[in-house]
N, C-alpha and C positions, 0 to 999 in steps of 0.2 A: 504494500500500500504506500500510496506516496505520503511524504510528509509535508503539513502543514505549513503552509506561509507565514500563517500565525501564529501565535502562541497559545496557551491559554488563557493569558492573564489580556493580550490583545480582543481574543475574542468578547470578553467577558467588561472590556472598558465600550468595546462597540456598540455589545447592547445595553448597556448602560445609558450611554448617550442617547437612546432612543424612548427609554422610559423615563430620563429626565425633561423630554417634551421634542427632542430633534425627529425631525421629518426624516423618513429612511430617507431620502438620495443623497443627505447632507452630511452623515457618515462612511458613506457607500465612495462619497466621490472622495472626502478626507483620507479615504484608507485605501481606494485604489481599490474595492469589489464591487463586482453586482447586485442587485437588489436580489434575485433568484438566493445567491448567497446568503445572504442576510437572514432570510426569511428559512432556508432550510438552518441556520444557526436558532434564530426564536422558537424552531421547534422541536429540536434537538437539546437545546440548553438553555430557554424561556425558564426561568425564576430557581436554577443550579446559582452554586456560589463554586467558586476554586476549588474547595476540596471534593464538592460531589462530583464536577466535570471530569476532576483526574481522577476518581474511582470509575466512573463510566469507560474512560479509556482504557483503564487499565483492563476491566472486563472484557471490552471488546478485543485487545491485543488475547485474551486468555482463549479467547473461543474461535480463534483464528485458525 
C-alpha cells in the first residue's frame, strides 16, 4: 500500500479546520487535495482524535 502524503496529525489539523467553520475548498486548496479526498477522510476519521486514528491503522496494517 502506498504511503500517505500526510500525516496523521496533518490529516486531523484539516479536518479541524472544517468544523471550526472553513468551507471545504479552503483547506482542500491550502493543503494541495481534492474535495473527493476530504470527504472520504470525514468519513473515515469524522470525530477520531490521534490516538484512535493510529489504533485504526495499526489494525488495518494487522489484517493485511
Amino acid at each position: 500500500m502506498r504511503k500517505s502524503r500526510y500525516s496523521d496529525s496533518q490529516i486531523m489539523a484539516i479536518l479541524k479546520q472544517n468544523e471550526d467553520g472553513a468551507k471545504v475548498p479552503d483547506p482542500c486548496r491550502e493543503n494541495g487535495m481534492s474535495a473527493p479526498m476530504f470527504y472520504k477522510w470525514c468519513s473515515k476519521f469524522g470525530g477520531m482524535d490521534a490516538s484512535l486514528m493510529k489504533r485504526l491503522r495499526e489494525l488495518e496494517e494487522e489484517n493485511k
